[in-house]
LUMTOR-502282 format. One record per residue (C-alpha): residue in one letter; x negated, y, z negated. Coordinates in Angstrom, 1 decimal, padded with zeros to 4 digits. Last residue first. Example, Ala and Ser with C-alpha at 12.3 -4.5 7.8 and 13.67 -1.06 7.14 Angstrom:
BEGIN
<node residu="S" u="-013.7" v="-001.1" w="-007.1"/>
<node residu="A" u="-012.3" v="-004.5" w="-007.8"/>
END
This chain:
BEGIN
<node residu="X" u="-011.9" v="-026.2" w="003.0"/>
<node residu="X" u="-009.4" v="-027.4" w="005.3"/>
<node residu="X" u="-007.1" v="-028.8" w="002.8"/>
<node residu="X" u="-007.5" v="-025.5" w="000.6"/>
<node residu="X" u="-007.0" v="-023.0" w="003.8"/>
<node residu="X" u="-003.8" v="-025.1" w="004.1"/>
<node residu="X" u="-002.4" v="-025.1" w="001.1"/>
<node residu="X" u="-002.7" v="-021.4" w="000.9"/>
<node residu="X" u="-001.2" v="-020.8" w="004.2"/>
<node residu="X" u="001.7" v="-023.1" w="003.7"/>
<node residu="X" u="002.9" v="-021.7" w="000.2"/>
<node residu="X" u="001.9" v="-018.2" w="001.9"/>
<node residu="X" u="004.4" v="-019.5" w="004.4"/>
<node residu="X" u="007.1" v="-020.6" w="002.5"/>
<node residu="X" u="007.0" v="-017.4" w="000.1"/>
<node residu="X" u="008.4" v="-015.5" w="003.5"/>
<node residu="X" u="009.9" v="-012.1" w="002.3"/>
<node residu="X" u="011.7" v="-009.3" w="004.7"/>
<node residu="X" u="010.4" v="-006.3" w="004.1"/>
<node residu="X" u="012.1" v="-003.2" w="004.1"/>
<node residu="X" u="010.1" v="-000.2" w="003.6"/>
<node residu="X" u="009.8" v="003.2" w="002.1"/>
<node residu="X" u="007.1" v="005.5" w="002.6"/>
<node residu="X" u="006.3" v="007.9" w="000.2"/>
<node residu="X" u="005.6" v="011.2" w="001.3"/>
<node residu="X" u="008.8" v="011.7" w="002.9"/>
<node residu="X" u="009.0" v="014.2" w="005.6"/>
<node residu="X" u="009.8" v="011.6" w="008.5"/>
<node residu="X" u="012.4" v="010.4" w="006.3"/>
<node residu="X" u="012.2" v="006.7" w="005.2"/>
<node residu="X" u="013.9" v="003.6" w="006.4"/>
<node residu="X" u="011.0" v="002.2" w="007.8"/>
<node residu="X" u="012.2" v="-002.0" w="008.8"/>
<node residu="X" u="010.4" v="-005.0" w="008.8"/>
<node residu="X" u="012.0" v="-008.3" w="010.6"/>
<node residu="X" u="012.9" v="-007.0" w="014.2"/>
<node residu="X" u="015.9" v="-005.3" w="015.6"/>
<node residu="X" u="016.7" v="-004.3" w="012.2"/>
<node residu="X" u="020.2" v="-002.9" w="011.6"/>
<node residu="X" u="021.1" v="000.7" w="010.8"/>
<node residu="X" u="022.3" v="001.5" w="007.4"/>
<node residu="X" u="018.6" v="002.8" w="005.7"/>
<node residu="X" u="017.8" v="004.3" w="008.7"/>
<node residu="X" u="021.2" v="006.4" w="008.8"/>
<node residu="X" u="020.4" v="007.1" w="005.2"/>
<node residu="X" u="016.5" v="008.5" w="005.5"/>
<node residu="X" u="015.7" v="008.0" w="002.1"/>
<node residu="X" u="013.5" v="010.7" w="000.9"/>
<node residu="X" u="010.9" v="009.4" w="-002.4"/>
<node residu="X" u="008.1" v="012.2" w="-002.7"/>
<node residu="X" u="008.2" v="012.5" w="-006.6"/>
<node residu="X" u="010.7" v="015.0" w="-006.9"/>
<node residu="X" u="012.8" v="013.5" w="-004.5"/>
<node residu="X" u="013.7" v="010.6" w="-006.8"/>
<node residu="X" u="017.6" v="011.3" w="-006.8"/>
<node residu="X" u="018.6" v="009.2" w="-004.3"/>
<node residu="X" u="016.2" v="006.2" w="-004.0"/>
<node residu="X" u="017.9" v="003.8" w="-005.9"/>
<node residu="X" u="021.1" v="004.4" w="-005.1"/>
<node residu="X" u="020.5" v="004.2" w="-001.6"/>
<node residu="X" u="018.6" v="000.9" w="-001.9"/>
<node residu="X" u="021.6" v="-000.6" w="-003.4"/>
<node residu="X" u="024.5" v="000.8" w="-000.7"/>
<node residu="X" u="022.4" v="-000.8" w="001.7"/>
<node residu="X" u="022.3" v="-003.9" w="000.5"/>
<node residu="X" u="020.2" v="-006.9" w="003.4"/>
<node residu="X" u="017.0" v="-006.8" w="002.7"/>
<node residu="X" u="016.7" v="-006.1" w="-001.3"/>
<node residu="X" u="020.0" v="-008.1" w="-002.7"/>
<node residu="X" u="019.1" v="-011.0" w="-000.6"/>
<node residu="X" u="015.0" v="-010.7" w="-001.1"/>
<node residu="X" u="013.3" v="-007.8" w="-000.6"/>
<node residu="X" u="012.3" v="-003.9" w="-001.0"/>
<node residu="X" u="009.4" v="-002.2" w="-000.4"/>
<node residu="X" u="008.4" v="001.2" w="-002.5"/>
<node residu="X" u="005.2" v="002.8" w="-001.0"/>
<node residu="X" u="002.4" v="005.3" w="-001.7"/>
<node residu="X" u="002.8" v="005.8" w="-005.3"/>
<node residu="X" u="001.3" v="007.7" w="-007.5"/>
<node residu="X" u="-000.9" v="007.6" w="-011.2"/>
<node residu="X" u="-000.4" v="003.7" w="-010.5"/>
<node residu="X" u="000.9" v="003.4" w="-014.5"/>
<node residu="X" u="003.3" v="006.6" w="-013.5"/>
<node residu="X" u="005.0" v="005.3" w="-010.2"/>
<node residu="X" u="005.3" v="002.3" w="-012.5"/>
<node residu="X" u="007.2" v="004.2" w="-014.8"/>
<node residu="X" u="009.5" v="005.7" w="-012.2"/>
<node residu="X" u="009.7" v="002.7" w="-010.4"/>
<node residu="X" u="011.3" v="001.0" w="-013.6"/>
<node residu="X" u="013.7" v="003.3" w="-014.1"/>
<node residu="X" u="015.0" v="003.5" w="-010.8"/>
<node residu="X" u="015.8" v="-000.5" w="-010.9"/>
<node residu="X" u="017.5" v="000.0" w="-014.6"/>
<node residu="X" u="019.2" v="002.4" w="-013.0"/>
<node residu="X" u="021.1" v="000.7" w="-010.0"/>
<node residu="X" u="021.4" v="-002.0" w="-011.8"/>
<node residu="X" u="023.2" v="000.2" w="-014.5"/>
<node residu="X" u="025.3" v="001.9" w="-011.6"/>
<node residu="X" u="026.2" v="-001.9" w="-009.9"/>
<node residu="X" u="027.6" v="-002.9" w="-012.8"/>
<node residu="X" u="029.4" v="000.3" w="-013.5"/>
<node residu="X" u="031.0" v="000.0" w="-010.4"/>
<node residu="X" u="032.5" v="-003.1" w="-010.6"/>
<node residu="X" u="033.9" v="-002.5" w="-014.5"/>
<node residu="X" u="035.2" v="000.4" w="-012.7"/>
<node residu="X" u="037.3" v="-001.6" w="-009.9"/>
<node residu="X" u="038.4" v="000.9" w="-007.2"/>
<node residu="X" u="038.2" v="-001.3" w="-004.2"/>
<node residu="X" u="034.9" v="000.1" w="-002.9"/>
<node residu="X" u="033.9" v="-001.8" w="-006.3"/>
<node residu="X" u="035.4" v="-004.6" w="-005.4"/>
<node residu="X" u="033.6" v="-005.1" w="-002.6"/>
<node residu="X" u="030.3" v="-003.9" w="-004.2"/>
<node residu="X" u="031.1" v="-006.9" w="-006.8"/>
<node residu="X" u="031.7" v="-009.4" w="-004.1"/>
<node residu="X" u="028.7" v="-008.4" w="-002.2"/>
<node residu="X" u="026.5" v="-008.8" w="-005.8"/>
<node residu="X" u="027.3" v="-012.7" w="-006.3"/>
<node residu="X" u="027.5" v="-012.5" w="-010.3"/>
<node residu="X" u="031.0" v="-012.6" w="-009.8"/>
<node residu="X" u="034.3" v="-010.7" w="-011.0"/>
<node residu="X" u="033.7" v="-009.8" w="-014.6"/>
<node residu="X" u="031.6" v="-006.6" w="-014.1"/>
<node residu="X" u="029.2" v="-006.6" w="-017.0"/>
<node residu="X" u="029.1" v="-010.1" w="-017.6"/>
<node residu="X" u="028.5" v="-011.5" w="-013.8"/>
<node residu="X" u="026.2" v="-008.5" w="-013.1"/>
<node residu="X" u="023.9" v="-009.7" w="-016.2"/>
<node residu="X" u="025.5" v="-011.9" w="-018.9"/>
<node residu="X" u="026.9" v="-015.8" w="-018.7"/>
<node residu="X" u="023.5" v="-017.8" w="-017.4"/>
<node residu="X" u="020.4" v="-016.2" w="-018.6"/>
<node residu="X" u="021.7" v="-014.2" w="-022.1"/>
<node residu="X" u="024.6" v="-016.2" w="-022.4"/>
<node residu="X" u="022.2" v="-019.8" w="-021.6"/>
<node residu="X" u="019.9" v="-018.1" w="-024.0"/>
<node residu="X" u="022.5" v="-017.7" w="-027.4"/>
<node residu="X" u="023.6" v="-020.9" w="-027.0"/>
<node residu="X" u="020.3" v="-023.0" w="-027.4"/>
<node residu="X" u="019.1" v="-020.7" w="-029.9"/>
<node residu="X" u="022.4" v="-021.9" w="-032.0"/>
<node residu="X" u="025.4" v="-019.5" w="-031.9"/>
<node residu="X" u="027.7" v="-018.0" w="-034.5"/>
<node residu="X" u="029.6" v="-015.6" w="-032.3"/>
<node residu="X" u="029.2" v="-012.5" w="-034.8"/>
<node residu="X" u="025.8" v="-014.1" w="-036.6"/>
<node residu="X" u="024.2" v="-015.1" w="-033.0"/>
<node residu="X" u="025.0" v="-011.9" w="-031.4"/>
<node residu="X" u="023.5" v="-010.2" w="-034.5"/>
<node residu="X" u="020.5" v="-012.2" w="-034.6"/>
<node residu="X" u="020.0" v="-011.9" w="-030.7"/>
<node residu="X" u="021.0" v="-008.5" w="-030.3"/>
<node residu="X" u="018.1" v="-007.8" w="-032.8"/>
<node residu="X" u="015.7" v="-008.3" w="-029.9"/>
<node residu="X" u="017.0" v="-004.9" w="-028.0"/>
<node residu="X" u="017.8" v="-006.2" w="-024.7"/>
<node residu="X" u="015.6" v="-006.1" w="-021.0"/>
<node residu="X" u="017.3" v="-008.4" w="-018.4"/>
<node residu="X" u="020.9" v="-009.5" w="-019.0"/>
<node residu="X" u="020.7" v="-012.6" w="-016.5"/>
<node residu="X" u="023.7" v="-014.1" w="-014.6"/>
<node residu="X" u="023.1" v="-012.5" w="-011.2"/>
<node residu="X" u="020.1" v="-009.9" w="-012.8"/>
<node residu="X" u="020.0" v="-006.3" w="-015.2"/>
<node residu="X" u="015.9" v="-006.0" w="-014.9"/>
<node residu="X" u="013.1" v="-006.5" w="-016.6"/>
<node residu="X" u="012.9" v="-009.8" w="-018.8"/>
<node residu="X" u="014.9" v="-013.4" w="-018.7"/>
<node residu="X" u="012.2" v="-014.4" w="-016.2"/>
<node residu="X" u="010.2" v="-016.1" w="-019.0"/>
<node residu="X" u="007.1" v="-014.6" w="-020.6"/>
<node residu="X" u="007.6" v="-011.6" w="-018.9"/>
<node residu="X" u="009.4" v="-010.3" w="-015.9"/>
<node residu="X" u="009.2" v="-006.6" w="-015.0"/>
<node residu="X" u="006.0" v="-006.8" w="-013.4"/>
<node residu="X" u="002.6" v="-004.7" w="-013.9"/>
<node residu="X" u="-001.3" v="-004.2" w="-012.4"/>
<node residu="X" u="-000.4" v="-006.9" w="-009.4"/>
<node residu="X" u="-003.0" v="-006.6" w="-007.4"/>
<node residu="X" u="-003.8" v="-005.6" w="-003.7"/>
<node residu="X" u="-005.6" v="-002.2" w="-004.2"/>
<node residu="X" u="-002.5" v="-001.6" w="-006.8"/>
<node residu="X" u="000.4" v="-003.2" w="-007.0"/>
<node residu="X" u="003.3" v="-002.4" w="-009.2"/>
<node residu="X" u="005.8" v="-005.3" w="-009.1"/>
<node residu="X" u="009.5" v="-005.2" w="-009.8"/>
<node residu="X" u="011.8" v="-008.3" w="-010.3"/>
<node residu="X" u="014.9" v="-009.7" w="-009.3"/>
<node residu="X" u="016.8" v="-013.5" w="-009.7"/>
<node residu="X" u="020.3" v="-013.2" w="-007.8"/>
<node residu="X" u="018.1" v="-011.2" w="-005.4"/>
<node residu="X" u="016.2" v="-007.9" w="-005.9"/>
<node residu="X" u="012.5" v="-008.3" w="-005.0"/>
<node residu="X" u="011.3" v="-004.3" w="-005.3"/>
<node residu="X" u="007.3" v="-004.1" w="-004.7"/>
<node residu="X" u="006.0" v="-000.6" w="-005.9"/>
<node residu="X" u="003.0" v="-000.3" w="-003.7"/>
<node residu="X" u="-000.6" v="002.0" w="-004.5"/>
<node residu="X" u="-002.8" v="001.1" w="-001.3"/>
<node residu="X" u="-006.7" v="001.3" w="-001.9"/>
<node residu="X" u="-006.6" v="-001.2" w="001.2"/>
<node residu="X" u="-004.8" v="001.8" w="003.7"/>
<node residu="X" u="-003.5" v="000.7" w="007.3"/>
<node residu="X" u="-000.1" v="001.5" w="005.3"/>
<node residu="X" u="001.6" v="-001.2" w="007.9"/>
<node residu="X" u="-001.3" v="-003.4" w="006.7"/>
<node residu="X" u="-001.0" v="-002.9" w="003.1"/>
<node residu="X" u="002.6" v="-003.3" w="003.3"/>
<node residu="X" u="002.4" v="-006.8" w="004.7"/>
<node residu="X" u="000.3" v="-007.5" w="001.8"/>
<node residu="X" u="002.5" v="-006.0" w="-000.8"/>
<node residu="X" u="005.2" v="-008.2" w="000.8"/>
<node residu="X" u="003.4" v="-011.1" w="000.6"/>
<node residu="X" u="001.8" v="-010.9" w="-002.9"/>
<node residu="X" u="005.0" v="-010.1" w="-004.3"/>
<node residu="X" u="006.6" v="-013.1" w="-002.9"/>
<node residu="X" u="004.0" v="-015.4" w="-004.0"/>
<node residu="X" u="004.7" v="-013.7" w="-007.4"/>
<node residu="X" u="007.9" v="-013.9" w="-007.9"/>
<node residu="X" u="007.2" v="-014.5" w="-011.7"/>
<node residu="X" u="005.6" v="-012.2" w="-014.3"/>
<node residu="X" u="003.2" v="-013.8" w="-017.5"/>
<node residu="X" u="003.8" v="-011.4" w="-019.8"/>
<node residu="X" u="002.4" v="-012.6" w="-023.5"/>
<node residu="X" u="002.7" v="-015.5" w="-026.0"/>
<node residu="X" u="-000.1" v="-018.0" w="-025.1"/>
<node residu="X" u="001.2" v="-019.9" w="-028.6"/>
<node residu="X" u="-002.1" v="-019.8" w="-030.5"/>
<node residu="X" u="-004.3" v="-016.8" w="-028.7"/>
<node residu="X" u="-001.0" v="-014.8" w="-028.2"/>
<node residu="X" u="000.5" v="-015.7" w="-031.5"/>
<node residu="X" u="-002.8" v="-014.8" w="-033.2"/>
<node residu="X" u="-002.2" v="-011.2" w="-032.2"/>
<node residu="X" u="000.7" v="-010.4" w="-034.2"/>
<node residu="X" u="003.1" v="-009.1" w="-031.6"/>
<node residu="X" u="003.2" v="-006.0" w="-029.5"/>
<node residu="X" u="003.1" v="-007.9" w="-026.2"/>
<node residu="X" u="000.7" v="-008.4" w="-024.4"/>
<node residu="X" u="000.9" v="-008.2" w="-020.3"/>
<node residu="X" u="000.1" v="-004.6" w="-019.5"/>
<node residu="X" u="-002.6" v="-003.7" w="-022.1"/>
<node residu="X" u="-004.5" v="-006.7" w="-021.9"/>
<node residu="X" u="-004.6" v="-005.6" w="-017.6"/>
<node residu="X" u="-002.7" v="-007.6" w="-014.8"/>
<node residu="X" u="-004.6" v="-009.7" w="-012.5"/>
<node residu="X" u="-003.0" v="-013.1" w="-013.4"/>
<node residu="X" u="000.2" v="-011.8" w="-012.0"/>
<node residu="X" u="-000.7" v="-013.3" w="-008.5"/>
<node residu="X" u="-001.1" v="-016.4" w="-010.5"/>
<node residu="X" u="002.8" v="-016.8" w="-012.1"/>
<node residu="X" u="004.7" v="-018.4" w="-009.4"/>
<node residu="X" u="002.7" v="-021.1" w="-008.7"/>
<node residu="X" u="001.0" v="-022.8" w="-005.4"/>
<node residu="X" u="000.5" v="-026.5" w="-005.9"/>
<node residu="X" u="-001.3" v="-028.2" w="-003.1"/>
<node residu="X" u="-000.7" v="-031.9" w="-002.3"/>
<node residu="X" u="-003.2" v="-034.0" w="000.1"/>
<node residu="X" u="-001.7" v="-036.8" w="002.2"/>
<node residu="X" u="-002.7" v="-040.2" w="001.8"/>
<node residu="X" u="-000.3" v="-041.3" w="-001.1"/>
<node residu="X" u="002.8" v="-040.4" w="001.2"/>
<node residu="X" u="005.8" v="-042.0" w="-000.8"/>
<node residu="X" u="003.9" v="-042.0" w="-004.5"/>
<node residu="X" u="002.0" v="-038.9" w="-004.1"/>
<node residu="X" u="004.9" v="-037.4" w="-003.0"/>
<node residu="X" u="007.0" v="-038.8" w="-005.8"/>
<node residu="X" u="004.3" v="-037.5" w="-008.5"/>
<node residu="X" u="004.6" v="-033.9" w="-006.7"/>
<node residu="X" u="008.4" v="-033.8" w="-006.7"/>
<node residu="X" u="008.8" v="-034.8" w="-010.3"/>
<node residu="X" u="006.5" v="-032.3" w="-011.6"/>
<node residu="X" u="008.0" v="-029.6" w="-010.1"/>
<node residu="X" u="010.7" v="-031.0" w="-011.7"/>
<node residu="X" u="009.3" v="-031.6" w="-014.8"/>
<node residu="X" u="007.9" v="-027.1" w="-014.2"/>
<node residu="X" u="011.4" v="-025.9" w="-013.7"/>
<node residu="X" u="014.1" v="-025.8" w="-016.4"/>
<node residu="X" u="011.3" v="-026.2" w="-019.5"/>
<node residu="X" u="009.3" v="-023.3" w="-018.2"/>
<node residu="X" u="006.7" v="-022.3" w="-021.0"/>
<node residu="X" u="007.4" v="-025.3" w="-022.8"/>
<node residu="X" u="006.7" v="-027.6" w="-019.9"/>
<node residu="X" u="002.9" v="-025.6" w="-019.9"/>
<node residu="X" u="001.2" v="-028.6" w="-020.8"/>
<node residu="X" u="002.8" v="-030.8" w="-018.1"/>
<node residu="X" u="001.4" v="-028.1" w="-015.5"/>
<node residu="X" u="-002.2" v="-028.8" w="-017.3"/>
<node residu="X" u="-001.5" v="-032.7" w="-017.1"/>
<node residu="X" u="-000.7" v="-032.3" w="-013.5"/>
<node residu="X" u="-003.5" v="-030.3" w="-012.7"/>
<node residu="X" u="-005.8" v="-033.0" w="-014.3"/>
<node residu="X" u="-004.5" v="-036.0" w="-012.2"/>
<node residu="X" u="-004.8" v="-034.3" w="-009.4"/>
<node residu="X" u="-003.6" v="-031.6" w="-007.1"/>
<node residu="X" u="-005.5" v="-028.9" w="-004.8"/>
<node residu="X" u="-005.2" v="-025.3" w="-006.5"/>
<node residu="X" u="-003.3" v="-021.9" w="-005.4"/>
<node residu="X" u="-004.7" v="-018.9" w="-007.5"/>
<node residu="X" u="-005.0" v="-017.9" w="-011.4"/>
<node residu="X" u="-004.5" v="-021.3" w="-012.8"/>
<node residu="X" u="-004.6" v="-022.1" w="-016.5"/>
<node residu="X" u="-003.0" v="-019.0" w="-017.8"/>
<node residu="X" u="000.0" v="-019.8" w="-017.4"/>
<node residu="X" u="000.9" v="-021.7" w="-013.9"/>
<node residu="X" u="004.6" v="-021.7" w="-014.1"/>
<node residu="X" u="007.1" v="-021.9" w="-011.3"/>
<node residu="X" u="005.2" v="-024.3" w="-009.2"/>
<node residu="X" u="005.8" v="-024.4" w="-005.5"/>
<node residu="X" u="004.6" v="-027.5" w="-003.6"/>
<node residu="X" u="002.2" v="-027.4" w="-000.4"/>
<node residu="X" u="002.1" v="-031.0" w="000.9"/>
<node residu="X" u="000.0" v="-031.5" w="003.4"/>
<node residu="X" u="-001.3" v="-032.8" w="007.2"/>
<node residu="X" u="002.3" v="-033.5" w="008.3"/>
<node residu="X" u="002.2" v="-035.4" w="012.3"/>
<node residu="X" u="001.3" v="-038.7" w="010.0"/>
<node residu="X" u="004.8" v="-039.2" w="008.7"/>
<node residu="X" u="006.1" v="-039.9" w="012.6"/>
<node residu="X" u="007.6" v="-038.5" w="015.7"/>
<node residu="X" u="008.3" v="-034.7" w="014.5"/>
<node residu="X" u="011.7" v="-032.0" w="014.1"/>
<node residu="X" u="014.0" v="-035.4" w="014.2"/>
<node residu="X" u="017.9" v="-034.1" w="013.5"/>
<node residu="X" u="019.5" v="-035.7" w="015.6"/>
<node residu="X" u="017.6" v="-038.9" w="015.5"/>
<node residu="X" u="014.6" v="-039.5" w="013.2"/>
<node residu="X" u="011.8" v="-038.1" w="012.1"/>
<node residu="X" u="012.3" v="-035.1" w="010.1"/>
<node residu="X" u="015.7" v="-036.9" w="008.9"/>
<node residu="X" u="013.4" v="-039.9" w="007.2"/>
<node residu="X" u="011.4" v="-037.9" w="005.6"/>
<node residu="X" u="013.9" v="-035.4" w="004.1"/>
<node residu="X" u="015.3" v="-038.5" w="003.1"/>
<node residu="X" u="012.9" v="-039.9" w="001.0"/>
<node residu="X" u="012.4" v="-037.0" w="-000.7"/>
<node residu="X" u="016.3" v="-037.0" w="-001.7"/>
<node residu="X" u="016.0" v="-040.5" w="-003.1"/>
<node residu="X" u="012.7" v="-039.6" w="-005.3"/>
<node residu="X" u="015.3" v="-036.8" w="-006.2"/>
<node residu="X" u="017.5" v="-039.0" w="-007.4"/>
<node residu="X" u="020.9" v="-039.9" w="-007.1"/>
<node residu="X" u="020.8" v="-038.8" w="-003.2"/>
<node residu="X" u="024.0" v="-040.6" w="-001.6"/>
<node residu="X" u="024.2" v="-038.6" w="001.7"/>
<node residu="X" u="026.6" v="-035.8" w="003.0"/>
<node residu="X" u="025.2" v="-034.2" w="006.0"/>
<node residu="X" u="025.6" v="-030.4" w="006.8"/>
<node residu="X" u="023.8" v="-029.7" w="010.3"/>
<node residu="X" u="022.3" v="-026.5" w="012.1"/>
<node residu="X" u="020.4" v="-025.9" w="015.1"/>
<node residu="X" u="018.4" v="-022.6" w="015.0"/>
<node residu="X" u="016.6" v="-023.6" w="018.3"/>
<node residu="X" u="014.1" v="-025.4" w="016.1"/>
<node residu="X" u="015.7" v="-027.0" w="012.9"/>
<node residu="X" u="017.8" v="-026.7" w="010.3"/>
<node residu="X" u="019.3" v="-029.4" w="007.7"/>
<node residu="X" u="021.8" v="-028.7" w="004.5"/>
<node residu="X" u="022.0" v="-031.8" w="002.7"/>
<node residu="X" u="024.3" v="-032.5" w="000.5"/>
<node residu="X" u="024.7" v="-035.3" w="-002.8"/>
<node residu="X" u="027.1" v="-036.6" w="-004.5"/>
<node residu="X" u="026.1" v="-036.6" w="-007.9"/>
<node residu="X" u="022.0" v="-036.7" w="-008.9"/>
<node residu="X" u="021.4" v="-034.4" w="-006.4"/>
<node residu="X" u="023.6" v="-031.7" w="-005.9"/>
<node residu="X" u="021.6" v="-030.3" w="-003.2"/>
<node residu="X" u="019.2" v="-030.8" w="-000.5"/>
<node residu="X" u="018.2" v="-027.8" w="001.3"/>
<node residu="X" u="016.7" v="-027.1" w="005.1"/>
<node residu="X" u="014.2" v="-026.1" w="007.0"/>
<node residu="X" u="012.6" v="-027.4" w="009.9"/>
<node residu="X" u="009.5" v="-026.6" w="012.9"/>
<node residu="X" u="009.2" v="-023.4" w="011.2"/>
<node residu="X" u="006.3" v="-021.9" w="013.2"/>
<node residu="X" u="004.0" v="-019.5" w="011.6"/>
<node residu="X" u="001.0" v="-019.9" w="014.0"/>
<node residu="X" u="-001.6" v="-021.1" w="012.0"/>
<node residu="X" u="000.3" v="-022.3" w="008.8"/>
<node residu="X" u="002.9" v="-024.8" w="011.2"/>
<node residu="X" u="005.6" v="-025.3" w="008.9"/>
<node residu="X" u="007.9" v="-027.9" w="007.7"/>
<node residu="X" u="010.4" v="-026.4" w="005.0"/>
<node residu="X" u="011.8" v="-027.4" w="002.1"/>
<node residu="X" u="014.1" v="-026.8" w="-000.5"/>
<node residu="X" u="015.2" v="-029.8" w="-003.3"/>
<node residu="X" u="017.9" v="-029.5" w="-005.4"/>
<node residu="X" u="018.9" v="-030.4" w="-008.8"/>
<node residu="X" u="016.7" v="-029.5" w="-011.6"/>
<node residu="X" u="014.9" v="-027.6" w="-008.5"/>
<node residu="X" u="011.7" v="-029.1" w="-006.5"/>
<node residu="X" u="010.8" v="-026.2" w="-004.0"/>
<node residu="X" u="008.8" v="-028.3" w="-001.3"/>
<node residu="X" u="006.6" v="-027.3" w="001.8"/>
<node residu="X" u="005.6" v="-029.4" w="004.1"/>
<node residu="X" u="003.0" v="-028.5" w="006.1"/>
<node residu="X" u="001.8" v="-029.0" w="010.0"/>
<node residu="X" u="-001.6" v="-028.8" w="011.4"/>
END
């Protein structure tokens, strides 16, 4: 059984063709800039890779050619349409609606057409991709996997917000978390290298987008993201956590609309605002090492906005038996998981820093003293699959 898994952007399009069983990525690739030139960025087996340029003013366009490339010519990963068994489709925002993967139909899509408000940048999209899918292969099953439902397990007390109450039963304001299929992964993997299922995990997933998960016994009990992914920590382009008056005052001094006010908050603040130079972390460590402050005291408040944050979850699991780390900024900084760890001895937490710098000669890496009582791991993330997994344990069902 084969996959296809698709990350419908405002405009791009990921996807990957998967074998669920086994794990095998039979293709990968990225189509971007749809809507005005159009690039597609195509992988497949023996880590072949092309870069085509290709007309894709829509994304019912851009479908259509991941198709046809998949089975055809150069860059052919299967002989026909009928080889893919399903569509697995990530869905930023499930709500409260859907609290595990769910097959598509007309109903789901109404429900992920109610929540538009709660993710107005990603959920027409997802949207999009699904109703084209439906429309090119209108035999095959589609799956939607979201964001939000490994979240859906955290306590009243975790995920409300000190508001008037009537907001949360009228307007579904509360915590919702994102990164969840990631989080789920990772926590799982760690589970098994833990060999223990009443496990107590801090999850770290620190890319251009980051958040923090506290999992406990296999659920997420906290995340740093809430209602949008706007909360927790310091981000690419995001500001993270704020006092809410900055918004009124911000607005008043650089007299802003609402509109204004949250593309700075998601799009011109975070690393990129702090340091000035890029919100691409490895250019700001690089300029750090080159003696720029502003540099360094971006990567400082990351730094300890990350620590603080698995301090108090350490606290909400009453211990900790693992902190992981993923995602760009998670598997592959150093310097960041360094930072983080030094200086949390006194709960367990000892960084082994030759571990910590040496390269992986496989996917998962210890990089914890032998002495430590909390492990800490490296985990590389793989949202695709569970995307596949879960779509296909629903088909087969």
């Amino acid at each position: 059984m084969l996959v296809l898994v698709l990350n419908a952007g405002s405009s791009s399009l990921k996807y990957q063709l998967i074998n669920p069983e086994t794990a095998e990525i039979k293709a990968t690739g990225l189509c971007e800039r749809i809507g005005i030139d159009g690039v597609v960025k195509h992988e497949i087996a023996e880590n072949r890779k092309l870069e085509i340029q290709h007309p894709l003013p829509t994304h019912k366009e851009a479908i259509e050619f991941v198709l046809d490339i998949l089975t055809k010519g150069d860059t052919q990963a299967i002989s026909n349409i009928d080889e893919i068994s399903a569509i697995g489709h990530r869905v930023v925002h499930g709500g409260e609606y859907f609290k595990k993967s769910t097959l598509i139909n007309s109903d789901v899509i109404k429900k992920i057409e109610e929540l538009i408000p709660l993710a107005p940048l990603h959920n027409p999209a997802h949207i999009l991709g699904i109703k084209i899918c439906q429309e090119l292969m209108p035999d095959k099953p589609n799956v939607a996997v979201f964001d939000t439902a490994f979240h859906q397990t955290m306590p009243e007390e975790n995920y409300l917000y000190a508001v008037p109450h009537e907001d949360y039963t009228k307007h579904q304001l509360r915590k919702y978390g994102f990164h969840g299929t990631s989080h789920y992964y990772v926590s799982n993997e760690t589970i098994k290298l833990l060999n223990k299922k009443d496990s107590k995990i801090i999850v770290c997933h620190l890319g251009n987008g980051s958040s923090i998960c506290a999992v406990k016994e296999g659920n997420s009990i906290d995340t740093t993201m809430g209602l949008t992914p706007l909360e927790g920590l310091i981000m690419g382009t995001r500001s993270g956590d704020i006092d809410a008056g900055v918004i009124p005052y911000l607005m008043d001094k650089k007299n802003m609309n609402s509109h204004e006010i949250v593309d700075y908050l998601n799009k011109k603040s975070g690393i990129l605002g702090v340091s000035g130079v890029s919100s691409d972390l490895r250019e700001v460590i690089k300029a750090a090492k080159d003696g720029d402050h502003r540099a360094k005291l971006s990567i400082d408040m990351l730094c300890n906005r990350i620590k603080k944050y698995i301090c108090s979850y350490a606290g909400i699991l009453e211990g900790v038996d693992a902190i992981c780390f993923t995602a760009g900024i998670g598997e592959n900084a150093d310097l960041i998981r360094e930072k983080v760890c030094s200086g949390l001895e006194f709960m367990g937490v000892e960084v082994d820093i030759n571990k910590n710098k040496a390269k992986a000669n496989s996917g998962i890496k210890e990089i914890h003293k032998d002495t430590s009582k909390t492990k800490i791991f490296v985990i590389p993330t793989n949202e695709e699959l569970i995307i596949a997994q879960d779509t296909y344990k629903l088909v087969k069902a």
